[in-house]
Each structure stands twice: as C-alpha cells, then as structure tokens.
ZAPA-199529 format. One record per residue (C-alpha): residue in three letters; x, y, z. Coordinates in steps of 0.05 Angstrom, whole numbers. Layout:
<site r="ALA" xx="X" yy="Y" zz="Z"/>
...
END
This chain:
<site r="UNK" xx="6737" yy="-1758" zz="4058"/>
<site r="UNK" xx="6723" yy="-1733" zz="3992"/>
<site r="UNK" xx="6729" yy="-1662" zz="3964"/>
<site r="UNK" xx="6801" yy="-1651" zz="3937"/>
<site r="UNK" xx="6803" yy="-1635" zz="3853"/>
<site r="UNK" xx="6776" yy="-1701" zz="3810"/>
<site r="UNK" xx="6742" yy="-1722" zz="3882"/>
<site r="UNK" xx="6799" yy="-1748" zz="3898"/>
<site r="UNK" xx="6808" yy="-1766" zz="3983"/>
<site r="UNK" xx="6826" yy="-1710" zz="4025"/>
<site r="UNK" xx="6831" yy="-1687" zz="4098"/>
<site r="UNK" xx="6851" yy="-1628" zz="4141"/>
<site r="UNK" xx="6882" yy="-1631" zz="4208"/>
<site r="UNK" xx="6839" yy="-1604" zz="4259"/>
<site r="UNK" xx="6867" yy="-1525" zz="4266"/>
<site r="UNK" xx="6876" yy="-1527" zz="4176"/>
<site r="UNK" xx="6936" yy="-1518" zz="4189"/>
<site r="UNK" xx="6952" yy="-1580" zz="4141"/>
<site r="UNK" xx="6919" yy="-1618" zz="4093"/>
<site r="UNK" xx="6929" yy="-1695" zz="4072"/>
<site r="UNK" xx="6906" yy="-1706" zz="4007"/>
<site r="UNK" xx="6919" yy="-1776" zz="3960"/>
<site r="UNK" xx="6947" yy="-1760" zz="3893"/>
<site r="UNK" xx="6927" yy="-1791" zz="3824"/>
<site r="UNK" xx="6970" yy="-1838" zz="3786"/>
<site r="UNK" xx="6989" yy="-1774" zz="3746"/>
<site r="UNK" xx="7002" yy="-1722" zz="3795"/>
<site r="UNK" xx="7044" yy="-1777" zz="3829"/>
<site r="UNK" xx="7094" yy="-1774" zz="3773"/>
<site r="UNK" xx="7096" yy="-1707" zz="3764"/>
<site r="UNK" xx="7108" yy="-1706" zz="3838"/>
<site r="UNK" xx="7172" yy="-1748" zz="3826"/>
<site r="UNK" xx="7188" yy="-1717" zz="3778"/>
<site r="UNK" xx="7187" yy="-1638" zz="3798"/>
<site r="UNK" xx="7205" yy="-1652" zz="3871"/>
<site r="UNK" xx="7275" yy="-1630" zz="3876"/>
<site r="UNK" xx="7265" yy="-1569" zz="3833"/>
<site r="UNK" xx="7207" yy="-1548" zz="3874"/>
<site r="UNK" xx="7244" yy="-1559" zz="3938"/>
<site r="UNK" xx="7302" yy="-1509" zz="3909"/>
<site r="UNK" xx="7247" yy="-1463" zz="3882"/>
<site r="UNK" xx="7205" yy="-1460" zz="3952"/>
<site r="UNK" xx="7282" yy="-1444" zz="3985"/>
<site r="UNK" xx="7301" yy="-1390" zz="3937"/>
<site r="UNK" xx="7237" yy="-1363" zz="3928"/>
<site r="UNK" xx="7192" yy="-1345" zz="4003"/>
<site r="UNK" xx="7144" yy="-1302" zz="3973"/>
<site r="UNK" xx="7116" yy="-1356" zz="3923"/>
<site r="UNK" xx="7051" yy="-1366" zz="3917"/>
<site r="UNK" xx="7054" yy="-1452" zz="3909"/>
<site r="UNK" xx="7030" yy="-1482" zz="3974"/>
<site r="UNK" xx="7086" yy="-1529" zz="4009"/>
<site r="UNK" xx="7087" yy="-1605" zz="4008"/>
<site r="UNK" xx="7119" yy="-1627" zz="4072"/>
<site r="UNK" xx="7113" yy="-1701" zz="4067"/>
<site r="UNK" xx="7105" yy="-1757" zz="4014"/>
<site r="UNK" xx="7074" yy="-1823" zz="4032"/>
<site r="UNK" xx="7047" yy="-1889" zz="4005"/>
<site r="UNK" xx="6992" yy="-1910" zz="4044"/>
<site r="UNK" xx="6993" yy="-1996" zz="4029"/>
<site r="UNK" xx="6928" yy="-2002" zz="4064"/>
<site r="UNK" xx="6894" yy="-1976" zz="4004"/>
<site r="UNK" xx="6956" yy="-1971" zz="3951"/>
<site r="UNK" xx="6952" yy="-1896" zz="3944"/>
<site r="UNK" xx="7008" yy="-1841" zz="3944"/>
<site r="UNK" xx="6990" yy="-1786" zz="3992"/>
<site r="UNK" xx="7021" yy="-1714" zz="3999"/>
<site r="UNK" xx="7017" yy="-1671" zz="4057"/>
<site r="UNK" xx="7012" yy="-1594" zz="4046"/>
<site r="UNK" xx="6992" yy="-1533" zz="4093"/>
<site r="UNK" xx="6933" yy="-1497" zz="4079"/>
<site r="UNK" xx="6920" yy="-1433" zz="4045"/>
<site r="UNK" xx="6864" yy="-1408" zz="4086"/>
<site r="UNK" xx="6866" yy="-1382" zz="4158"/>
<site r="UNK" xx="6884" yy="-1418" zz="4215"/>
<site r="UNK" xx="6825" yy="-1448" zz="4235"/>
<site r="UNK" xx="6803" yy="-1449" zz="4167"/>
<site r="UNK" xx="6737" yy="-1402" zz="4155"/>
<site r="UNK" xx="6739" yy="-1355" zz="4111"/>
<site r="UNK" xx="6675" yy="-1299" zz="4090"/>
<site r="UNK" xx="6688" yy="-1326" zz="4010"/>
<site r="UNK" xx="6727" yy="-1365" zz="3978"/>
<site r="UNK" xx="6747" yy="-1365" zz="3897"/>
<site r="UNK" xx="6771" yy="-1414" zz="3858"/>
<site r="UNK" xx="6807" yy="-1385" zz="3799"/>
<site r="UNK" xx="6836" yy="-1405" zz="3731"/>
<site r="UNK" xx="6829" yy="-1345" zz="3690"/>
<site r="UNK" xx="6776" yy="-1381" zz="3645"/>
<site r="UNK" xx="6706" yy="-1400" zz="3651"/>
<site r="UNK" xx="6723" yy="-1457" zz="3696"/>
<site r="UNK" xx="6729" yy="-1387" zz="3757"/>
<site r="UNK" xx="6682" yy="-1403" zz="3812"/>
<site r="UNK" xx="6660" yy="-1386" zz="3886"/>
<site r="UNK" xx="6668" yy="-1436" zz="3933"/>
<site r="UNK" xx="6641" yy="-1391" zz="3999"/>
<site r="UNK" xx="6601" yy="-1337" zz="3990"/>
<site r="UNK" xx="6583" yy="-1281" zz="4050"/>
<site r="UNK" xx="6593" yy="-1347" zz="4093"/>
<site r="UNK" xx="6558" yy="-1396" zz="4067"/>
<site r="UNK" xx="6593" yy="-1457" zz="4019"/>
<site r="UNK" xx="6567" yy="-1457" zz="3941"/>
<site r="UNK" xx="6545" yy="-1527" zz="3934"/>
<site r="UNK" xx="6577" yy="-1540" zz="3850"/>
<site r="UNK" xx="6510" yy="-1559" zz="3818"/>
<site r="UNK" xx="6548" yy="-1583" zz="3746"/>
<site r="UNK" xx="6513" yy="-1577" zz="3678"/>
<site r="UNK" xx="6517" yy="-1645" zz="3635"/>
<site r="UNK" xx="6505" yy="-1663" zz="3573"/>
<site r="UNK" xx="6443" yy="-1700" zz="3579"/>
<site r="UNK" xx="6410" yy="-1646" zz="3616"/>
<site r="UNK" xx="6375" yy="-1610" zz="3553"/>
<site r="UNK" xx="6332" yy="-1576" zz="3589"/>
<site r="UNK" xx="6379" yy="-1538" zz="3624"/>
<site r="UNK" xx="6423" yy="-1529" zz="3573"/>
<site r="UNK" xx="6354" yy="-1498" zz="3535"/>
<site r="UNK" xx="6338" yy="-1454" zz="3600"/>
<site r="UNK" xx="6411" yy="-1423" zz="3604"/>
<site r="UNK" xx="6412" yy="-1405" zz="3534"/>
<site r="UNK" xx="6345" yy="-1366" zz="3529"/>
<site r="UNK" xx="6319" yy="-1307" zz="3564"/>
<site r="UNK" xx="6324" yy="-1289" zz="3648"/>
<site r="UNK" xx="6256" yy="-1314" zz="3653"/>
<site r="UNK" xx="6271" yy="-1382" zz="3632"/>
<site r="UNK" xx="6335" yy="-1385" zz="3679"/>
<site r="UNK" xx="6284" yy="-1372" zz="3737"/>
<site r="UNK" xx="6263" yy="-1442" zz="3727"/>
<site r="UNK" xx="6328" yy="-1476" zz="3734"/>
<site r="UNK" xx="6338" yy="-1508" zz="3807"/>
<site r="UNK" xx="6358" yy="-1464" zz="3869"/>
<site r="UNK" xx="6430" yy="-1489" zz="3870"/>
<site r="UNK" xx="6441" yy="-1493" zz="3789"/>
<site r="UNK" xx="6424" yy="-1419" zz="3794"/>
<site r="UNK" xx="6461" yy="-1387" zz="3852"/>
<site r="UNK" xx="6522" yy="-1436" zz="3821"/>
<site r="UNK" xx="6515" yy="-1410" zz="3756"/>
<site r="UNK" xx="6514" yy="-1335" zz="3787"/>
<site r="UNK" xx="6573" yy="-1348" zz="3833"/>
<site r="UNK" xx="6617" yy="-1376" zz="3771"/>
<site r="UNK" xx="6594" yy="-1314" zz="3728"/>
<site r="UNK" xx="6611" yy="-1264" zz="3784"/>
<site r="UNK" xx="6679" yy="-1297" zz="3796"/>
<site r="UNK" xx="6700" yy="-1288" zz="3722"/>
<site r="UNK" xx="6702" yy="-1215" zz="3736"/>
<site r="UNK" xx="6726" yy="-1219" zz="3817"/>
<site r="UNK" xx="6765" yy="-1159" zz="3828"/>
<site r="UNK" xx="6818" yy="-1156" zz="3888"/>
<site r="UNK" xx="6840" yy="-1093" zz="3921"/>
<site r="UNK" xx="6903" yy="-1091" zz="3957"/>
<site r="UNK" xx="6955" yy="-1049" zz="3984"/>
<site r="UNK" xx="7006" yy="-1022" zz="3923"/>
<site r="UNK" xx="7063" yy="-1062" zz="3956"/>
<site r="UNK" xx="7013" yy="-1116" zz="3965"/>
<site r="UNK" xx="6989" yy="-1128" zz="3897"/>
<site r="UNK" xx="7054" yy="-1120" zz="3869"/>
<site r="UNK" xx="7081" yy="-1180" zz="3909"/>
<site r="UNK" xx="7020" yy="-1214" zz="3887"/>
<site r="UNK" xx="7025" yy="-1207" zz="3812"/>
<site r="UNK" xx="7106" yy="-1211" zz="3824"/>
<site r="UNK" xx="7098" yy="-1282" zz="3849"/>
<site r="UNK" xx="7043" yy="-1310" zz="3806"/>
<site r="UNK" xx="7083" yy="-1294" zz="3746"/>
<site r="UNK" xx="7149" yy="-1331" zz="3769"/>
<site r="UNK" xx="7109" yy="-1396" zz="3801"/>
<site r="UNK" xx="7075" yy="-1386" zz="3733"/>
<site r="UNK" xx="7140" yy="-1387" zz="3698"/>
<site r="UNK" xx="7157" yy="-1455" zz="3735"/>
<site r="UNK" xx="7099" yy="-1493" zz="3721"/>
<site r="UNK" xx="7103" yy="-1471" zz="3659"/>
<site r="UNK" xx="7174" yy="-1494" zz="3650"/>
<site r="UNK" xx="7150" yy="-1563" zz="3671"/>
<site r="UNK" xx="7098" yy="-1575" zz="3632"/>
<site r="UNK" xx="7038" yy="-1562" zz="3686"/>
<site r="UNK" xx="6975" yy="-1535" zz="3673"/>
<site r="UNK" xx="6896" yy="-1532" zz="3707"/>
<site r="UNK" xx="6918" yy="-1497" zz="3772"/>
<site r="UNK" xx="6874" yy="-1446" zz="3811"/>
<site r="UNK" xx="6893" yy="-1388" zz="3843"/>
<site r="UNK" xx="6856" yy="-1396" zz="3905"/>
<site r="UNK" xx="6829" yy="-1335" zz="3949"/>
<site r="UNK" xx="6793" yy="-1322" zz="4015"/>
<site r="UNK" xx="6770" yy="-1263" zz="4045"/>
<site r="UNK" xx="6746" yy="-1240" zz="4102"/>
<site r="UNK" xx="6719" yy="-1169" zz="4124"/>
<site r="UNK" xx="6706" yy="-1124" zz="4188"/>
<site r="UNK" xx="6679" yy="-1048" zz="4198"/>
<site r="UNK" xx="6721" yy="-1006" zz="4226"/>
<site r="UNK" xx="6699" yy="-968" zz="4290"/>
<site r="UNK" xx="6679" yy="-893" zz="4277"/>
<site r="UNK" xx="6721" yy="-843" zz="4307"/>
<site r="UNK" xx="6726" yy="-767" zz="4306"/>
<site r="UNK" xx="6759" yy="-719" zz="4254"/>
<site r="UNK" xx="6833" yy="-713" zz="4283"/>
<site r="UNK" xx="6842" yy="-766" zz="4331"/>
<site r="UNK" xx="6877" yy="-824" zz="4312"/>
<site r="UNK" xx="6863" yy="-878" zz="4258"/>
<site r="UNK" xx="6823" yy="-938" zz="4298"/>
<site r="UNK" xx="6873" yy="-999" zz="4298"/>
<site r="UNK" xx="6868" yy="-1055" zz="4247"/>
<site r="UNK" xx="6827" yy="-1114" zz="4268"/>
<site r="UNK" xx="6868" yy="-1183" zz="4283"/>
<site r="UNK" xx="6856" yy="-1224" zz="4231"/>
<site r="UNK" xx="6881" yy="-1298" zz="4238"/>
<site r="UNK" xx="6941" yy="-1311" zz="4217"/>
<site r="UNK" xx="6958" yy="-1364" zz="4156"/>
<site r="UNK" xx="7013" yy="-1415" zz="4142"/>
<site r="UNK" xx="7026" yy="-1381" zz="4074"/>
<site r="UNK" xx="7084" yy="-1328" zz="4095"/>
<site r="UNK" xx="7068" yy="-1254" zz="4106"/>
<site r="UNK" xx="6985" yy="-1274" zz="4094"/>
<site r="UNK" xx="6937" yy="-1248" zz="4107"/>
<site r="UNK" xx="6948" yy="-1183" zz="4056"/>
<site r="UNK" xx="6905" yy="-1123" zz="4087"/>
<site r="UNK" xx="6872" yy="-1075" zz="4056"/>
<site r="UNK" xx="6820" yy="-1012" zz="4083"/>
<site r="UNK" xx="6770" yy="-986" zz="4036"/>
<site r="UNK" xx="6710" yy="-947" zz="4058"/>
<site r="UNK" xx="6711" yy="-958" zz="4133"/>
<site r="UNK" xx="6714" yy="-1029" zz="4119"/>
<site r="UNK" xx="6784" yy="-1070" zz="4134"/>
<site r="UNK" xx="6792" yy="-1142" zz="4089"/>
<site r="UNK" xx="6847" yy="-1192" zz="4096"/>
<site r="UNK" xx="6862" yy="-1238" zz="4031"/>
<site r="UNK" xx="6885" yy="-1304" zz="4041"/>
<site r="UNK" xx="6922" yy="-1319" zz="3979"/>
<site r="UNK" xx="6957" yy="-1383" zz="3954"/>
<site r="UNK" xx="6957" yy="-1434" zz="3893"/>
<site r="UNK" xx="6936" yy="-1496" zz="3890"/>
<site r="UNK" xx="6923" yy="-1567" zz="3847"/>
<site r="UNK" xx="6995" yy="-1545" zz="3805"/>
<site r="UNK" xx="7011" yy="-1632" zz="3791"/>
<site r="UNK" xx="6969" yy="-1632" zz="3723"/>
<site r="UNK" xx="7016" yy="-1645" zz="3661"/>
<site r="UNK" xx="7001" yy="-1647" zz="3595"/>
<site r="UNK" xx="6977" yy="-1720" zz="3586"/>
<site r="UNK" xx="6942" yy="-1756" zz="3538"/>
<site r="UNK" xx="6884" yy="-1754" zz="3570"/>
<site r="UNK" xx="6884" yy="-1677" zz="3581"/>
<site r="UNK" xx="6893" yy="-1677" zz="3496"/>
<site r="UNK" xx="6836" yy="-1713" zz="3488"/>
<site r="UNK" xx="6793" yy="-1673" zz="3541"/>
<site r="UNK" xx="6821" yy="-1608" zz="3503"/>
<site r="UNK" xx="6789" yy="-1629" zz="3432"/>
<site r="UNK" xx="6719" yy="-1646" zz="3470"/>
<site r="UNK" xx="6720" yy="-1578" zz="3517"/>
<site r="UNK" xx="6741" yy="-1545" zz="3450"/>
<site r="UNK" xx="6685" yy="-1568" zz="3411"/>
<site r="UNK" xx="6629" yy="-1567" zz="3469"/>
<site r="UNK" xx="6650" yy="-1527" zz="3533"/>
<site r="UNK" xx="6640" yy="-1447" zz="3550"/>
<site r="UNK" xx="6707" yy="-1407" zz="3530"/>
<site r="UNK" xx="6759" yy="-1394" zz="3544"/>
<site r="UNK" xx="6777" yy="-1471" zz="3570"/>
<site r="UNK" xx="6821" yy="-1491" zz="3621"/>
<site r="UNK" xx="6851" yy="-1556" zz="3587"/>
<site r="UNK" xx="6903" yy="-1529" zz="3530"/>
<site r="UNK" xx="6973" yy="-1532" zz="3529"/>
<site r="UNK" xx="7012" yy="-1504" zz="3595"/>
<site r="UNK" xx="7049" yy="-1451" zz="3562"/>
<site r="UNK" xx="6979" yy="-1426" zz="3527"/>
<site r="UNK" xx="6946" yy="-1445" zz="3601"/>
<site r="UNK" xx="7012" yy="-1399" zz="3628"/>
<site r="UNK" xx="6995" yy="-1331" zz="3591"/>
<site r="UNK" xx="6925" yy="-1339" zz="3595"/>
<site r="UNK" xx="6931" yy="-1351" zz="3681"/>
<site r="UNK" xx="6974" yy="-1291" zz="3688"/>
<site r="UNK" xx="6937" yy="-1248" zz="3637"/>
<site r="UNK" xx="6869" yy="-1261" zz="3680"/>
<site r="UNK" xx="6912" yy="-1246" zz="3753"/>
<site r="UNK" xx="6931" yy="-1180" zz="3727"/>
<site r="UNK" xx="6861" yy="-1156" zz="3715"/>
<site r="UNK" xx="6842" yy="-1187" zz="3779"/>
<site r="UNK" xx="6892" yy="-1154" zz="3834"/>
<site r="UNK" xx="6882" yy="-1074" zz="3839"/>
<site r="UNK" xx="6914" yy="-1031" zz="3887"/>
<site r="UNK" xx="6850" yy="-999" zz="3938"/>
<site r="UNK" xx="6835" yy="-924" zz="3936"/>
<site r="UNK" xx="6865" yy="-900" zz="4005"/>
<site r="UNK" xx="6814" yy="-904" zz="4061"/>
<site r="UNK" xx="6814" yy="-817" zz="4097"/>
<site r="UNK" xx="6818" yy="-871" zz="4166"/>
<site r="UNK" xx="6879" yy="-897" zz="4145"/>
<site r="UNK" xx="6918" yy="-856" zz="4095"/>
<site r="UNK" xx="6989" yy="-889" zz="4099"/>
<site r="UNK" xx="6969" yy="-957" zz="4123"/>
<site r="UNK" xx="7028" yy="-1000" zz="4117"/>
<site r="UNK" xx="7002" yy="-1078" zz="4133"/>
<site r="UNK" xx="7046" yy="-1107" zz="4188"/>
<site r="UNK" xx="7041" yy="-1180" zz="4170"/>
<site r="UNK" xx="7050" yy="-1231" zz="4221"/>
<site r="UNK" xx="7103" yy="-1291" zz="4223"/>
<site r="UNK" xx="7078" yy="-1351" zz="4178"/>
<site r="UNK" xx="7058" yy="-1411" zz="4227"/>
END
C-alpha cells in the first residue's frame, strides 16, 4: 500500500517489527552506491540513529527495487504522537494524543486558502477542519521540545551529529528525524516509601529504545530513529530548490546537503533537553531493554 515519502508503496509486517518499502529510481542508486559504507558505519557505530536495511530486492512482477528496514516505532507499532522532523518548515505531526493527522497540503491554485492563512485568526476559522488542525500540528512541531534523561539526550544529539556527518559526506539530504511518544501517570505513593516502578513500555528494534524520562508524576518513553536518508542532490532537487526558494514557507528543506546538514543538527539541538528531575524519581537511571 501507499504511504512511504513521495507515496511511494510500502508495507509493515504484522508485529512493525519490519517494514518493506519500494525505492525510487534515485534512492536506488544512492542505495548502490552508499551500501558498503553504511554497512561498516551501522557495525562501528550501534548507537546510530539511521534505521537498518536488512534486505535488497527487485521485485520483476512490477520492475521495482525494494528495501527492507525495521521500524522505528514500538513493537506493535502505536505510538501516543508521532513527529516528523526536518528542522525546517517542512516539521510535522503525524499522531497526535492518539489519533493520525490526516496531511491536508496547501497548493498553488487554492487562493483562497492561501488568502485565509495570511490574514487574521478569524479568517483561518474558515479554512476546512483538517487544513486547520494540519496547519496547527505543523506549527506546533516547529517548536517540539523533547525532554530526556542527561545521558539520554546526550546520546541523542551525539548520534544525530555523526549519522549527520555521514549523510552529509555522501551527498544526502531531506531526511526526518522521526519521533514517537508515548506517556503513563505514575501511581501516587507516600512521602518516604519507595519510588513506584517505571511502567513497561514496549520495547523497539532501534537498540537501547525506548529512552525514558519522569517529569511531573508522568513517565514518557521516546522512540527515536531516522528515516527517508536516500535523497541526493539531483537535478531535480536543484530545480525544486529555486521554486521552494522563490514560493515556499522558510526555512526549506531542498538546499544543498551540507547546508541541509547544519541546519538538521542546529534544529535537534534546540529540540532534545534534559527533564527537570521528577521528587518520585530523583536518580532514575533508564534500564533499557535488548533491541529485538
């Protein structure tokens, strides 16, 4: 089925523990031609970020390449939110408080939305349902903040810069930093007896995921991982820079990968905080469990 980025076929296994996708003509060759660096990189490098390819396939029944990756997300695969995130105004929320954000897109020939979102609140009231809880979820996710343990988000914003630093190195650009949450009160319990236990969150593929943080009574698990990282620097990108340059909200997601590089890590620093200690939990230390 549809649903991968470009609408391009994709398919989970039944536990998301793995996900098929097909691969355009130009992720295809920058498949071939990053594949044995990113197999040494993934070795020498288990706290990256980049999700795994396992398998490469041409599928002659419909001439398409095909790549098979684990998940991100939760074994199982359901999530409270879910973010999509460049670092530009491209950010958006997939899931929010459990239920999916259907992307209601802006075009050009749509003036009278274009009018409505440039004028005052009122006229934004008369946009369509969907356009405007869309258009909230993508302004909300420019400023998404993360809060993590300290040993947490300094993994985090370790490993983003050196699977930046690759991609960069290759020429890749327009991949998301993808993150899901999910969220569960902790029970109450007197002054002096001991910290309630940490709910079990379910486990992910991505090693040492979910990353657990407690912040006022409430526990949240981050499922962390990034994604869509086969875009080069074609000549179709160059074009699409010149019109998103001259038309689209800034800062843009299609410029060159080292520019695409600082401005990714730049945003993913702002983003990932370390969390005010919870009383409940004053030296929580998050046991992580085995990768699947």
């Amino acid at each position: 089925k549809g649903g991968g980025k470009g609408g391009s076929l994709m398919q989970f296994t039944e536990d998301h523990r793995l996900l098929i996708k097909a691969l355009s003509a130009d992720d295809h060759v920058s498949l071939l031609a990053i594949g044995q660096s990113y197999c040494n990189y993934i070795v020498e490098s288990s706290s990256s970020l980049l999700v795994r390819f396992f398998f490469h396939f041409y599928r002659p029944a419909d001439r398409k390449n095909y790549v098979v990756m684990n998940s991100c997300l939760p074994i199982g695969g359901i999530v409270d939110s879910l973010w999509d995130l460049k670092g530009c105004a491209d950010d958006k929320a997939l899931r929010e408080d459990g239920v999916s954000v259907p992307q209601v897109h802006k075009r050009f020939f749509m003036l009278h939305w274009i009018l409505a979102e440039s004028c005052s609140v009122c006229c934004i009231a008369a946009l369509p349902d969907g356009r405007r809880r869309y258009k909230k979820c993508k302004t909300e996710a420019r400023s998404k903040v993360f809060l993590l343990e300290a040993s947490d988000c300094r993994m985090v914003k370790e490993a983003v810069r050196s699977d930046v630093a690759f991609l960069k190195d290759r020429g890749l650009m327009d991949y998301s930093l993808l993150v899901g949450t999910m969220s569960a009160k902790l029970p109450c319990h007197p002054d002096g007896a001991a910290p309630p236990p940490l709910p079990e969150f379910p486990v992910a593929s991505m090693e040492g995921q979910p990353l657990v943080a407690v912040r006022d009574g409430t526990a949240t698990a981050h499922y962390v991982g990034i994604i869509d990282f086969l875009q080069g620097w074609t000549s179709g990108k160059r074009v699409a820079h010149v019109i998103k340059y001259l038309f689209a909200p800034r800062p843009i997601s299609t410029i060159r990968p080292e520019e695409y590089a600082a401005q990714f890590v730049a945003a993913n620093e702002r983003r990932f905080l370390v969390a005010p200690g919870d009383p409940r939990h004053p030296h929580l230390h998050t046991s992580h469990p085995p990768s699947a």
